[in-house]
C-alpha beads as a LAMMPS data file, in Angstrom:
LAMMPS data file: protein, C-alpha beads

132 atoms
131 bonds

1 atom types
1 bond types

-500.0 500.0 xlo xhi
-500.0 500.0 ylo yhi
-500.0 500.0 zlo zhi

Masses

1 110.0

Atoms # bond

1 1 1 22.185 -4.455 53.303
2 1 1 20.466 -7.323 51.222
3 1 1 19.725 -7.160 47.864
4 1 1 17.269 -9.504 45.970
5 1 1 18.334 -9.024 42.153
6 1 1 16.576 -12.534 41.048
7 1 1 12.984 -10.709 39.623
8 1 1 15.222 -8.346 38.417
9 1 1 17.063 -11.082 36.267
10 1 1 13.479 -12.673 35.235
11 1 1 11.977 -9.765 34.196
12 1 1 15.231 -9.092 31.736
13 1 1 15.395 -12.800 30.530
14 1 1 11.304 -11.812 29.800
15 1 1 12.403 -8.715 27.716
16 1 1 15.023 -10.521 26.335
17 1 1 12.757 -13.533 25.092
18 1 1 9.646 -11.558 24.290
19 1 1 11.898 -9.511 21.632
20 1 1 13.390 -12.270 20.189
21 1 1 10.065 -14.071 19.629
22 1 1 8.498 -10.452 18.176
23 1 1 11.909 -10.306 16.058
24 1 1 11.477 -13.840 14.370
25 1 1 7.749 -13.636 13.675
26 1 1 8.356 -10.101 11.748
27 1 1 7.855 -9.839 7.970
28 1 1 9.272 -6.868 6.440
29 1 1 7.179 -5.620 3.681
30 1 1 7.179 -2.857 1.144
31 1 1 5.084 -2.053 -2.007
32 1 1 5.362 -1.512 -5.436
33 1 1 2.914 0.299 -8.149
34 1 1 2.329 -0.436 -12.023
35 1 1 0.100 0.889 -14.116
36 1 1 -1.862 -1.044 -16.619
37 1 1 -1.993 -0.271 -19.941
38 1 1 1.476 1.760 -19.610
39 1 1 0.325 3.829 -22.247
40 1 1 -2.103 5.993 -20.801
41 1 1 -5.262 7.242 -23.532
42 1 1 -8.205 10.049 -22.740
43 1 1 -11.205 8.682 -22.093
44 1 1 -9.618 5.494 -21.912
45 1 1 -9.468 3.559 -18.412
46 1 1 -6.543 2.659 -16.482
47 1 1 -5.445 0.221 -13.331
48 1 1 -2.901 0.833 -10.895
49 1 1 -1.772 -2.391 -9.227
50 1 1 -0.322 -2.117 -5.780
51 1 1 1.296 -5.542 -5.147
52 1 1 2.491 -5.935 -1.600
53 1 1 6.050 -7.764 -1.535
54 1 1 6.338 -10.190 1.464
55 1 1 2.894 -11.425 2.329
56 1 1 0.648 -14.097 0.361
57 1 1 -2.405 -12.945 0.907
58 1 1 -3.333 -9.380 1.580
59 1 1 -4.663 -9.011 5.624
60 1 1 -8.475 -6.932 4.536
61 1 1 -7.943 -5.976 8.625
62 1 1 -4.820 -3.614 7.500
63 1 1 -5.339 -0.249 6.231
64 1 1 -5.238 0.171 2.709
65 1 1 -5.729 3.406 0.697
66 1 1 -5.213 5.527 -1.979
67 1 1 -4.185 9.251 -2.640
68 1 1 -3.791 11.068 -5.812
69 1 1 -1.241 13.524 -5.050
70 1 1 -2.335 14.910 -1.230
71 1 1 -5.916 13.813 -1.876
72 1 1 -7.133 10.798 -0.151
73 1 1 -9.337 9.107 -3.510
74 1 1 -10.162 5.693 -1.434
75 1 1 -9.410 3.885 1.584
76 1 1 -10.091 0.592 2.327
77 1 1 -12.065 -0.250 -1.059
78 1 1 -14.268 2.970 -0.433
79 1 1 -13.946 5.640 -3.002
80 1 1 -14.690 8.995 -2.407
81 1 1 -16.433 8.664 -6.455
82 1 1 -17.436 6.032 -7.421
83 1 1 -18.090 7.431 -10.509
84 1 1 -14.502 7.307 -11.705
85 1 1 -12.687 4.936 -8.865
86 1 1 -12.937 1.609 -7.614
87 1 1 -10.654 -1.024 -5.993
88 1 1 -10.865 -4.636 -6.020
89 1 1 -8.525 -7.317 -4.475
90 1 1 -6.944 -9.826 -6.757
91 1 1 -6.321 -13.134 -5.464
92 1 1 -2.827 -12.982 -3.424
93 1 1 -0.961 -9.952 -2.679
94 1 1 -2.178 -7.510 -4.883
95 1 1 -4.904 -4.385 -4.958
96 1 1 -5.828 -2.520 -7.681
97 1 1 -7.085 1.002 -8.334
98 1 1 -9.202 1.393 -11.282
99 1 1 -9.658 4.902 -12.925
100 1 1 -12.580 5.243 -15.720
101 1 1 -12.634 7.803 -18.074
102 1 1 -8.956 9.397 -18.092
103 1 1 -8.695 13.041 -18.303
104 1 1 -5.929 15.784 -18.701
105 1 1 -6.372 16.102 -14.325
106 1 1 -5.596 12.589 -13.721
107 1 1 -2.163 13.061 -15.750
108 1 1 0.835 14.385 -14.306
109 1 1 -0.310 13.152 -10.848
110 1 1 1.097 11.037 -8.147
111 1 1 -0.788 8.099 -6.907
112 1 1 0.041 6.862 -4.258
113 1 1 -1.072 3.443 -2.295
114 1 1 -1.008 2.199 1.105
115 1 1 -0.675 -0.530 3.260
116 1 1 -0.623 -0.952 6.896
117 1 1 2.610 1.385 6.989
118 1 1 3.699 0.652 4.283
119 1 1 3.303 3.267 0.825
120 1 1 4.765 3.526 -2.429
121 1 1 4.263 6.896 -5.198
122 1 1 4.389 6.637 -8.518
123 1 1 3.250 9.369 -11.145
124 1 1 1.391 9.231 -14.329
125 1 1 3.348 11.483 -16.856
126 1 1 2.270 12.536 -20.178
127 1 1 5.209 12.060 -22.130
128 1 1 5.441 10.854 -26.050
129 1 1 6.255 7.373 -25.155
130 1 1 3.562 7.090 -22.656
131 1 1 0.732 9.513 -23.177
132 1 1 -1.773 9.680 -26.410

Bonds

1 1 1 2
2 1 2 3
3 1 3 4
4 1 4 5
5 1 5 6
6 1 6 7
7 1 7 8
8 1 8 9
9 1 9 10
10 1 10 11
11 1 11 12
12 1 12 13
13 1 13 14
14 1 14 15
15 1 15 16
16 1 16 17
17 1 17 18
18 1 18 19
19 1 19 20
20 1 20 21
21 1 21 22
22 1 22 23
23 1 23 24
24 1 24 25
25 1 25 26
26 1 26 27
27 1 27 28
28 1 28 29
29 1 29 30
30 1 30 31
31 1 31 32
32 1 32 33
33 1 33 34
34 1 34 35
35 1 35 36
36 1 36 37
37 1 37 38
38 1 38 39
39 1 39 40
40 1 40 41
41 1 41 42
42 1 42 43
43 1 43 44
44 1 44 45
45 1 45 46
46 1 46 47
47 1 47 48
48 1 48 49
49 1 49 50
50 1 50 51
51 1 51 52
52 1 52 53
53 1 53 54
54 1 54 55
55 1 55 56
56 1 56 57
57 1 57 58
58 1 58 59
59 1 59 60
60 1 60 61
61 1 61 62
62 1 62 63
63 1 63 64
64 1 64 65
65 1 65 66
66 1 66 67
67 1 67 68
68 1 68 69
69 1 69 70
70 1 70 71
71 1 71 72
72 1 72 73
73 1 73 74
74 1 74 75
75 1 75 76
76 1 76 77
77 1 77 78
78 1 78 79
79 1 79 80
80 1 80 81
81 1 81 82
82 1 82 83
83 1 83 84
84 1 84 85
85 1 85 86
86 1 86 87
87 1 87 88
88 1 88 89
89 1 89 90
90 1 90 91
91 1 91 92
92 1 92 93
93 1 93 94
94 1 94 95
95 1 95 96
96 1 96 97
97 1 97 98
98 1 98 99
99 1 99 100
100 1 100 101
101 1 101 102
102 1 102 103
103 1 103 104
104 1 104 105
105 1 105 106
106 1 106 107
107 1 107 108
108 1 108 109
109 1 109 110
110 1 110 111
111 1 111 112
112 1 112 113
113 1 113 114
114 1 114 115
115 1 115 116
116 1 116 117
117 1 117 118
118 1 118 119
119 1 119 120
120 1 120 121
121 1 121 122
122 1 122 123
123 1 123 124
124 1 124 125
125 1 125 126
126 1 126 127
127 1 127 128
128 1 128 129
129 1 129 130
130 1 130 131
131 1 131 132
């Protein structure tokens, strides 16, 4: 009995090579949130910057949204209000989330933000040191 194993071999080396190229042009990214002022004020307005560690620029193709605590408040610079969100992208590898008008409901939250696959959650406590 003959047995041809030569596409066999080919389509392995193929595998083989097609991983490899997929495995060097990876970039492994993750996200980090601040918030800006870090003292947070009623009726005041804060920022929460989402900078995206790995990339230079961010890709406006990916997905990017955010969610305060299992609410979705915008996604992909739409808010759901307008009112009291908006995003903007700052030059490089950052977003930012901006929240007018602070109230008692936007404390003691998590916010979360988004990118490609990528997330990050950080909450906004009212404690002494960073609550008036």
């Amino acid at each position: 009995m003959d047995v041809i194993l030569l596409p066999v071999y080919k389509s392995c080396f193929f595998a083989v090579f097609a991983l490899l190229i997929f495995e060097i042009s990876t970039v492994y990214t993750y996200v980090t949130l601040n918030f800006q002022p870090e003292i947070v004020r009623i009726n005041q307005n804060i920022s929460i910057e989402c900078t995206v560690h790995g990339i230079d620029t961010i890709n406006v193709k990916l997905t990017r949204q955010w969610s305060k605590g299992p609410d979705l408040i915008c996604y992909n610079g739409h808010p759901i209000d307008s009112d009291k969100y908006t995003e903007t992208l700052s030059y490089g590898n950052q977003f930012i989330l901006h929240i007018r008008n602070v109230t008692e409901s936007d404390v003691n939250c998590k916010y979360q933000c988004r990118y490609g696959f990528e997330s990050n959650a950080k909450s906004i406590k009212s404690t002494k040191e960073h609550f008036e």
